[in-house]
Backbone as CSV, one residue per row, in Angstrom:
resi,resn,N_x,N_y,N_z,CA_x,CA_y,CA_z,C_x,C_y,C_z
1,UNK,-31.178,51.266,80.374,-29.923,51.985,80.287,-29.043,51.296,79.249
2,UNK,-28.548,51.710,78.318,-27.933,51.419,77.516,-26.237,51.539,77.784
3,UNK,-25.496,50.677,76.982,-23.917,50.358,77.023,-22.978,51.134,75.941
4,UNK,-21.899,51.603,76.278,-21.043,52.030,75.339,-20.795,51.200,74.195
5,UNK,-20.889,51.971,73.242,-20.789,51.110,71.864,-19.164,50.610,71.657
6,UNK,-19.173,49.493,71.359,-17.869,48.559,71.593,-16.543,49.190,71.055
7,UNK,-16.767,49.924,69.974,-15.464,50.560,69.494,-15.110,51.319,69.863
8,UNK,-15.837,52.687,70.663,-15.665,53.371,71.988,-15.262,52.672,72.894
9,UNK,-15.641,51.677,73.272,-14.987,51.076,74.681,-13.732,50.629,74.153
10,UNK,-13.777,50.015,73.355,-11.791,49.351,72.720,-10.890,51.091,72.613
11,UNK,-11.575,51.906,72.004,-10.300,52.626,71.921,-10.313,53.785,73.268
12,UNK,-11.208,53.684,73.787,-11.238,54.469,75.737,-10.460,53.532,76.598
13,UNK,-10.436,51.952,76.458,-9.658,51.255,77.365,-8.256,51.145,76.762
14,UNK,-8.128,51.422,75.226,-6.589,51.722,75.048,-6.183,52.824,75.638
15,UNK,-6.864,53.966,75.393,-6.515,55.480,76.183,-6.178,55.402,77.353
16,UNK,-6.956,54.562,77.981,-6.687,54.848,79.875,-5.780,53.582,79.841
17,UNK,-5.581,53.009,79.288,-4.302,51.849,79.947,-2.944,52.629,79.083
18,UNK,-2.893,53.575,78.139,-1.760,54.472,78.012,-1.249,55.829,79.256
19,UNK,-2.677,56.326,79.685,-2.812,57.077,80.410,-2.660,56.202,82.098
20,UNK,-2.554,55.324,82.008,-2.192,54.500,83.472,-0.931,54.466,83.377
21,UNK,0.033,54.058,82.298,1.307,54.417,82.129,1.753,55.331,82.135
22,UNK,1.317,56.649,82.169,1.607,57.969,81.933,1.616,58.363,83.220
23,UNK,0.609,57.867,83.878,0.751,58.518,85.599,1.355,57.598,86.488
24,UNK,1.908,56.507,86.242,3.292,55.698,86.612,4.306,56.248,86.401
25,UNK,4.425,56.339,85.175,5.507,57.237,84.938,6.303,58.751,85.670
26,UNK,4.525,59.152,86.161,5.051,60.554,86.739,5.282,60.181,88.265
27,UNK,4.530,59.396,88.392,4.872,59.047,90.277,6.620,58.819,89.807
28,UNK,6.763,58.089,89.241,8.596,57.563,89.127,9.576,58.799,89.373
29,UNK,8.801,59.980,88.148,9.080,60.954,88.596,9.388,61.943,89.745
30,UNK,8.528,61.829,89.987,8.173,62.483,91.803,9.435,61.770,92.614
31,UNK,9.469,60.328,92.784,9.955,59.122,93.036,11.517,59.276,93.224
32,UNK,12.067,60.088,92.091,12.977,60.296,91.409,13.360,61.438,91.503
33,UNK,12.763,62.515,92.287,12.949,64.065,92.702,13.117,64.832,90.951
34,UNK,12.430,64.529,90.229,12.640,64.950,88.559,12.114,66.541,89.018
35,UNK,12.810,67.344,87.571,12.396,68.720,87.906,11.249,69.248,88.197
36,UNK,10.367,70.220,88.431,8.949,70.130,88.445,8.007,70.517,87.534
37,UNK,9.038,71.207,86.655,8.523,71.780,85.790,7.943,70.582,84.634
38,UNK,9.008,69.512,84.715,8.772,68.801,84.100,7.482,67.628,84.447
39,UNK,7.575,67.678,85.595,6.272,67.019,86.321,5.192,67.723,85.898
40,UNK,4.702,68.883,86.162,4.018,69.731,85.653,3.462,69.418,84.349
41,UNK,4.830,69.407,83.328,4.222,69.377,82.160,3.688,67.873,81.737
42,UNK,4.129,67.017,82.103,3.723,65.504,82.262,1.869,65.112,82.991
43,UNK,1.688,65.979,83.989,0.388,65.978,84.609,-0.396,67.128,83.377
44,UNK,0.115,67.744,83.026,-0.579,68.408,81.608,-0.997,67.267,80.510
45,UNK,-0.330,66.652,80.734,-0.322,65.808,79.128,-1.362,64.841,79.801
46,UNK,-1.560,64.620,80.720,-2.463,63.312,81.114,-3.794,63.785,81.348
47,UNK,-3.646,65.099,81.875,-5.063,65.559,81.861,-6.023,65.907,80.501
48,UNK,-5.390,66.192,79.582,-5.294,66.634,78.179,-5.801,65.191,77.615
49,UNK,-5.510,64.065,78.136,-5.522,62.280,77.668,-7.063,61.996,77.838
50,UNK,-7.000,62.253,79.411,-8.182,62.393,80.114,-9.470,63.155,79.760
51,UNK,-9.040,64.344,79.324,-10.343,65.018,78.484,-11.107,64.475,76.803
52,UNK,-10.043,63.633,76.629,-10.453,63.007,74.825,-11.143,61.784,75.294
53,UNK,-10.680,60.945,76.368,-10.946,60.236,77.051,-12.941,60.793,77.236
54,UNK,-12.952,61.989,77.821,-14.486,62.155,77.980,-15.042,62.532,77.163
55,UNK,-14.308,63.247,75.948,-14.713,63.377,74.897,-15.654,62.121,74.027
56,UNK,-15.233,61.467,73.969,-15.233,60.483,73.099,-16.430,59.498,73.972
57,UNK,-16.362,59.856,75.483,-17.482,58.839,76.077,-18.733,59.666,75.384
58,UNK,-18.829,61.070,75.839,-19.995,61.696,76.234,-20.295,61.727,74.469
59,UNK,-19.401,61.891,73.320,-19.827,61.707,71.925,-21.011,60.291,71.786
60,UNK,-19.902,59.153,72.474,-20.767,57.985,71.781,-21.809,57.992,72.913
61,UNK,-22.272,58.782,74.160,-23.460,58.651,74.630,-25.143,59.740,73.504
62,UNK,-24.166,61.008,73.014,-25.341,61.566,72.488,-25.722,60.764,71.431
63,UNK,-24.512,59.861,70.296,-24.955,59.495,69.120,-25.577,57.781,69.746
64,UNK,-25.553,57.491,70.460,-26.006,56.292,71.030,-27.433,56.372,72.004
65,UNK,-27.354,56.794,72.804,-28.210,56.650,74.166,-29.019,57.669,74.277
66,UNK,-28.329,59.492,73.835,-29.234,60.155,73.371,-30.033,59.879,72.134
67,UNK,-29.742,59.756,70.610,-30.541,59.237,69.406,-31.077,58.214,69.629
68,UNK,-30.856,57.211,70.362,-32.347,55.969,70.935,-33.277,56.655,71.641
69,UNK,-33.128,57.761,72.742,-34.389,58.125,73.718,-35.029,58.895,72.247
70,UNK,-34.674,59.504,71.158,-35.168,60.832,70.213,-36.302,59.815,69.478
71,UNK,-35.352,58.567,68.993,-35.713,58.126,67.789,-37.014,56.968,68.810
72,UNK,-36.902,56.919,69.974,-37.759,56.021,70.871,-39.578,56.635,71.339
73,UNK,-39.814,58.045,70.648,-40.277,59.231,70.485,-41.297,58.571,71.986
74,UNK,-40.391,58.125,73.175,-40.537,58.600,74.838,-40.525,59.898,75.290
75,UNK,-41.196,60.887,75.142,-40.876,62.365,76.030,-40.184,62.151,77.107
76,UNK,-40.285,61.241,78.040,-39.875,61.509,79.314,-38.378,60.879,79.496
77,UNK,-38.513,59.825,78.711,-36.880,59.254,78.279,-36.044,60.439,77.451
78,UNK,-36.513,60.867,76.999,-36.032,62.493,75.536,-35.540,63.313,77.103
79,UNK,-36.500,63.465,77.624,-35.911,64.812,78.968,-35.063,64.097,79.884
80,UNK,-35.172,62.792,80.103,-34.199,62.543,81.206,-32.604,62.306,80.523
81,UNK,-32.565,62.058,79.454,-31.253,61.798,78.748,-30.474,63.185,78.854
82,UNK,-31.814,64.423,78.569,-31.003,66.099,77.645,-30.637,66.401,79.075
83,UNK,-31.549,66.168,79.991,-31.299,66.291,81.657,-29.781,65.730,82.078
84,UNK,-29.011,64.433,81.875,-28.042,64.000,81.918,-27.431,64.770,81.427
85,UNK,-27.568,65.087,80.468,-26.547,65.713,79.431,-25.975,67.185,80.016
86,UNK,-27.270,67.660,80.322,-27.019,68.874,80.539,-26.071,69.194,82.135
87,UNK,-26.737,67.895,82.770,-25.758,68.116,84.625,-24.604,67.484,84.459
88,UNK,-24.186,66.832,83.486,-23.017,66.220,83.054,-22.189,67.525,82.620
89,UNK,-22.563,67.928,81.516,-21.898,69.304,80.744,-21.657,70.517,82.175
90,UNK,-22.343,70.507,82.472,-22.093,71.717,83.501,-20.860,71.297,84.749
91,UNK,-20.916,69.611,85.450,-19.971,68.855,86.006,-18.665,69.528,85.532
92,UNK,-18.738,69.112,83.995,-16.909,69.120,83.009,-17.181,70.434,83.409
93,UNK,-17.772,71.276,82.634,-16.784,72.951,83.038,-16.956,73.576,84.181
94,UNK,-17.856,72.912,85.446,-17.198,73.486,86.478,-16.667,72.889,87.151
């Protein structure tokens, strides 16, 4: 099993330690009886954080972990990766 490639991990652990501030922020909110609309739009923005956030994992898994099983010319490593991929992809949109 292979590891996230390091510059993915530096700029995913900047993301989520901005996005840990962001949902501090909104509890304060809540905290603070703030409007809701505005809460609302604040839990928008984090989820929106959160999706580049998986963006960016599931990128550096195909150009990483998928192109090693391709270039590793394993069939069964090749199907269990597209297999991930594929129950992963279906996870996010449903």
């Amino acid at each position: 099993m292979s590891s996230m490639q390091t510059d993915t991990r530096t700029a995913c652990l900047k993301r989520l330690n901005r996005i840990e501030g962001q949902v501090r922020g909104i509890a304060r909110m809540v905290e603070d009886n703030r409007y809701c609309i505005d809460i609302v739009t604040q839990l928008t923005a984090v989820r929106a954080a959160l999706r580049k956030v998986e963006e960016e994992v599931l990128r550096d898994h195909v150009a990483h972990c998928v192109e090693h099983a391709i270039a590793s010319g394993d069939a069964e490593e090749q199907r269990r990766k597209v297999a991930e991929l594929i129950e992963v992809l279906g996870r996010v949109k449903g």
